[in-house]
C-alpha positions in Angstrom: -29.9 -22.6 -31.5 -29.4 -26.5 -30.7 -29.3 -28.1 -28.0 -25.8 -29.8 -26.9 -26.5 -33.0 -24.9 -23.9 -33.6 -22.5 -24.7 -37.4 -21.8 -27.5 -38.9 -19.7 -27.7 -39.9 -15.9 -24.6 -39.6 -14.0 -22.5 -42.8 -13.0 -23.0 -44.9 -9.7 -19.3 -43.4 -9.2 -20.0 -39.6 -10.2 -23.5 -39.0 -8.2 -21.9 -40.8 -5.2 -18.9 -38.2 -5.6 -21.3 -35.8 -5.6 -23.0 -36.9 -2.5 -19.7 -37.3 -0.7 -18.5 -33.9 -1.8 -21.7 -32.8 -0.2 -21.8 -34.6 2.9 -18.1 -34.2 3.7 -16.7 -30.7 2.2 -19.8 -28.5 2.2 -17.8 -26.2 4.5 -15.1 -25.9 2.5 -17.6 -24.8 -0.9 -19.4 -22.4 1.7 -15.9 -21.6 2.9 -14.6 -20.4 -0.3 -17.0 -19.7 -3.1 -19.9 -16.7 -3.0 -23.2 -17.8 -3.0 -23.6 -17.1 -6.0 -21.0 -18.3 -8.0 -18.6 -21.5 -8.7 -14.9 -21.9 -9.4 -14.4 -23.9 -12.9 -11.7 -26.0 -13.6 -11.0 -24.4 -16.9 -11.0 -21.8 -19.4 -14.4 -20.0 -19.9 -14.9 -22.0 -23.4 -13.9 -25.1 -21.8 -16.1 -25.1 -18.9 -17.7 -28.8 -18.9 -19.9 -31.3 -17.2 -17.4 -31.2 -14.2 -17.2 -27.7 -13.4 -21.2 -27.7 -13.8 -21.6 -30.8 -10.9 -19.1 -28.5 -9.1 -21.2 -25.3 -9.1 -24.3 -27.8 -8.6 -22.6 -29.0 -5.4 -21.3 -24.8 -3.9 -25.2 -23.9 -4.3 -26.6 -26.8 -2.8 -24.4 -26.2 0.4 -24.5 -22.4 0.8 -28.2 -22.8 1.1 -28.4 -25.8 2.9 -29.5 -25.4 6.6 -29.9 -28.2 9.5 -28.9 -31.1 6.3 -31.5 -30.2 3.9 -31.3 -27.6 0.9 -33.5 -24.7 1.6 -35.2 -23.6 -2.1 -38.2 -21.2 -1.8 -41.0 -22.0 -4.0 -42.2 -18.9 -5.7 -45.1 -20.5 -7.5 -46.9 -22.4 -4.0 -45.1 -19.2 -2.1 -43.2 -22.1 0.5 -40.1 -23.1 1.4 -39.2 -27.0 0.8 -36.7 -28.3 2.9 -35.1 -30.9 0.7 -32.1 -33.9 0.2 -30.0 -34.5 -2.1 -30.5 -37.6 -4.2 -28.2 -37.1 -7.9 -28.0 -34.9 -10.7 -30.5 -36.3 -13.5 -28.5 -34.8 -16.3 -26.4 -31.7 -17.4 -27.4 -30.0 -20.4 -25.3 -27.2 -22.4 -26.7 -25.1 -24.7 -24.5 -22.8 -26.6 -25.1 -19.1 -26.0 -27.7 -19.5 -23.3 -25.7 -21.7 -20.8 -25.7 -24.9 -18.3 -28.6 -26.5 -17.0 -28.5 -29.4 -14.6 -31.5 -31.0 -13.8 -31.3 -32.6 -10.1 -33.7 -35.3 -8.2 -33.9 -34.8 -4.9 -36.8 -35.6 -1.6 -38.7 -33.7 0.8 -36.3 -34.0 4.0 -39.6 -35.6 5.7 -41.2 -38.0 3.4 -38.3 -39.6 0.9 -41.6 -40.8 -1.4 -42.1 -37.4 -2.5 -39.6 -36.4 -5.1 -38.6 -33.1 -7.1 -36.7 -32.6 -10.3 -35.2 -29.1 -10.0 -33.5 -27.2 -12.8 -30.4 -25.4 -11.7 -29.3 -22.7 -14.8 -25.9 -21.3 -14.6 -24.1 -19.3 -17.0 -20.4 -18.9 -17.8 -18.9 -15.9 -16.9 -15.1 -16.2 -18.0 -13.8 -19.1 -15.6 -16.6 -19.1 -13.4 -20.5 -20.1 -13.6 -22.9 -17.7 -12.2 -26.4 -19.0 -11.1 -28.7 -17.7 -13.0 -32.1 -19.0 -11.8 -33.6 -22.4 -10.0 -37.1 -23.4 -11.1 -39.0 -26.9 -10.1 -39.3 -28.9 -13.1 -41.3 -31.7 -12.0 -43.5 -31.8 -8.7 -44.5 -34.5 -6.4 -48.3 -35.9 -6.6 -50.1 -38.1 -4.7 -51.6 -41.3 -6.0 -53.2 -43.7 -4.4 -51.0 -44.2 -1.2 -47.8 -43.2 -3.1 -46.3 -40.5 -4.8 -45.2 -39.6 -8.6 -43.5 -36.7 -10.3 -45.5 -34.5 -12.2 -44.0 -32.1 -15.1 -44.9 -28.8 -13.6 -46.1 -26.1 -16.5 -45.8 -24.1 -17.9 -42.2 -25.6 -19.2 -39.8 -23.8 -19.2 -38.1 -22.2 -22.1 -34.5 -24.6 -21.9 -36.4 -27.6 -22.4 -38.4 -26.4 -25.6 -35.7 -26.4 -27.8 -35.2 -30.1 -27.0 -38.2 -31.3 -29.3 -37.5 -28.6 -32.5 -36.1 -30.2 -36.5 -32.8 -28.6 -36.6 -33.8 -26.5 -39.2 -36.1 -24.5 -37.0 -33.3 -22.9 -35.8 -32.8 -20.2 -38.6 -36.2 -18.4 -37.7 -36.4 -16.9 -33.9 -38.1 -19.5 -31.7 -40.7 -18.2 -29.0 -38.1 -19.9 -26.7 -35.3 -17.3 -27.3 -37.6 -15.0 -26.6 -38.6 -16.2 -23.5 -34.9 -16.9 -23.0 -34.1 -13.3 -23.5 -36.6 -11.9 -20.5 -35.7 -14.9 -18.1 -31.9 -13.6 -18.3 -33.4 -9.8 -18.4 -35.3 -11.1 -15.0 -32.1 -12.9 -13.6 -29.7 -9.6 -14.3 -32.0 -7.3 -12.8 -33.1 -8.8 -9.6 -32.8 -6.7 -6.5 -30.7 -8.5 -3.5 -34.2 -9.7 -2.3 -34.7 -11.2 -5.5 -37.4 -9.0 -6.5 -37.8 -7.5 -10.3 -38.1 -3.6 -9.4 -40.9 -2.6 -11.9 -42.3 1.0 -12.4 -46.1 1.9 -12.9 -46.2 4.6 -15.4 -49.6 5.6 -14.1 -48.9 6.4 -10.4 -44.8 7.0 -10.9 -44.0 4.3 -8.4 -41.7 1.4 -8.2 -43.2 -1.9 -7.4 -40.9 -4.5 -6.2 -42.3 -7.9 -7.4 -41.1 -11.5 -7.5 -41.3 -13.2 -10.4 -43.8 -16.8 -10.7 -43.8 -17.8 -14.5 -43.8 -16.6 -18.0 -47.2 -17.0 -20.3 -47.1 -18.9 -24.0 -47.0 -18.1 -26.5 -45.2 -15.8 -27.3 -46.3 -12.7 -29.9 -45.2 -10.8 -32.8 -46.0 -7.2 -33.7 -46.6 -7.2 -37.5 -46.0 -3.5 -37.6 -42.7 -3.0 -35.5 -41.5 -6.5 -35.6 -41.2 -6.0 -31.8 -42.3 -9.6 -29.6 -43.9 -9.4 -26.2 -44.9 -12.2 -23.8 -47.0 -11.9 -21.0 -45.7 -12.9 -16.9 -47.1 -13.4 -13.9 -45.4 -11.6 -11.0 -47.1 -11.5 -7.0 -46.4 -8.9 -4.4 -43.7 -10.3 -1.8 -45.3 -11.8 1.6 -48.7 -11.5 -0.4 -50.4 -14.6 -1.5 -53.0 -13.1 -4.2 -51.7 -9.6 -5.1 -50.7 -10.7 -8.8 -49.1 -8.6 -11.6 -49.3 -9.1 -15.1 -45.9 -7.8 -16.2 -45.8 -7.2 -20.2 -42.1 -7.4 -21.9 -41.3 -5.9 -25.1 -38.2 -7.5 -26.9 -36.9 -6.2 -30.0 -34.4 -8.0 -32.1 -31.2 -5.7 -33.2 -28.3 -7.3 -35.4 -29.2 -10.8 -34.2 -29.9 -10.0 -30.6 -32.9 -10.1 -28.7 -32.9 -7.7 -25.6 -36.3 -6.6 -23.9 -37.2 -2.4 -24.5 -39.8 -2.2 -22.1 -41.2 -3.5 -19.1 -45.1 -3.0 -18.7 -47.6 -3.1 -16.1 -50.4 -5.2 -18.3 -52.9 -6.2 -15.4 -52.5 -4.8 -11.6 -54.2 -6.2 -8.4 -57.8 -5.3 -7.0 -59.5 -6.3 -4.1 -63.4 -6.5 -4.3 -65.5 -7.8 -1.5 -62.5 -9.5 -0.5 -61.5 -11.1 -2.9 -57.8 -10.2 -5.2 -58.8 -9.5 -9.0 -57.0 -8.3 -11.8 -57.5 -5.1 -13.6 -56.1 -4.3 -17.0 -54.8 -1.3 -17.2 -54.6 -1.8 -21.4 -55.9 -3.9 -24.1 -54.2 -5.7 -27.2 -57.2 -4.5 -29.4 -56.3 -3.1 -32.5 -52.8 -5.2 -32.7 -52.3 -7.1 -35.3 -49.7 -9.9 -34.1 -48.3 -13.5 -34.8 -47.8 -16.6 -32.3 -44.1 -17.5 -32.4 -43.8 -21.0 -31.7 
């Protein structure tokens, strides 16, 4: 699938739009939009740039507290209390979305920056959020700070990169595509994936921290599987490995199975992971 650039950094005139919009009728997005969804300015195949800044602009507000945007870091387990700067760029890619990518600072050191991916998809006239993930994180060097790509990438900006031609085979990044949106559609209202361990009959709730590459394929049943790393909520080293099996079915990929691959241990105090399987035996390809 291509990727469909729609133009580069917002104008002077659009990001300070934005930041009015923000500043001056957050009450009125919080007012009148759910949390989790925006209204677009026109038809489901016409939703554009504009209706993307304008969903951008509802989320930022309904989870802004005391004038900073509140976004919970699932991968350093914190909360970052953060402001507003622009929206870097708006991407749309057709079949899998909107993804703005937005620069903004820690609320109390403006040096330290963040690029944060916002992915919504279209749902008729509307954009539902899908998922927020840190793209880039701040470092320190020397007495200043820089933006450092956080990794593993993920799956929306791999396509950016491929020959058009790639796009006839199935990419590790629809695959990956295809258990992010399984993730997204099947969080609880905590946020939390509900997975269940066929060995003690239980449901885990977990929340989800990233997805492994690369991605496999089964020679013998054509199925793919990637590998993810999940952590018990309020714990800061109980950490899953969660297997997914996607199969492909008249051009559609769509995950069959969830597995528990690896499952937390604690040993002289200190968290572990045990397998509870192996891959021995399986006779697989990497899908780039």
């Amino acid at each position: 699938m291509s990727v469909f650039p729609l133009g580069g950094n917002l104008s002077i005139a659009g990001a300070t739009a934005l930041v009015v919009a923000l500043c001056f009728c957050a009450p009125a997005f919080a007012a009148s939009e759910p949390a989790q969804v925006a209204e677009a300015s026109k038809g489901g195949n016409d939703l554009g740039e504009a209706d993307v800044n304008k969903a951008v602009a509802a989320t930022i507000a309904e989870r802004s507290k005391d004038g900073a945007f509140v976004f919970h870091d699932t991968k350093l387990d914190a909360d970052l209390n953060l402001n507003f700067e622009q929206i870097k760029i708006v991407r749309g890619m057709e079949g899998y979305g909107w993804f703005a990518n937005v620069i903004f600072h820690d609320k109390a050191d403006d040096k330290k920056k963040y690029a944060i991916d916002f992915w919504y998809k279209p749902e008729g006239d509307k954009l539902t959020l899908m998922d927020i993930r840190v793209q880039k994180g701040p470092k320190q060097e020397g007495d200043g700070w820089i933006m450092v790509t956080r990794m593993p990438v993920a799956w929306w900006w791999l396509p950016v990169s491929e020959h058009p031609g790639d796009a006839e085979i199935t990419r590790g990044w629809q695959v990956m595509s295809a258990i992010h949106n399984y993730i997204a559609t099947h969080k609880d209202d905590k946020g939390n994936l509900q997975v269940k361990d066929d060995k003690t009959g239980e449901t885990v709730p977990l929340e989800f921290i990233e997805m492994h590459q690369p991605i496999r394929h089964l020679k013998k049943d054509g199925h793919y599987f990637a590998c993810t790393d999940f952590r018990k909520p309020g714990s800061k080293d109980e950490y899953y490995d969660i297997d997914f099996w996607v199969n492909q079915k008249g051009g559609k990929l769509s995950v069959d199975d969830v597995k528990i691959h690896k499952v937390p241990v604690q040993e002289d105090g200190i968290w572990t992971q045990v397998p509870r399987y192996t891959f021995e035996g399986m006779d697989f390809d990497v899908t780039n």
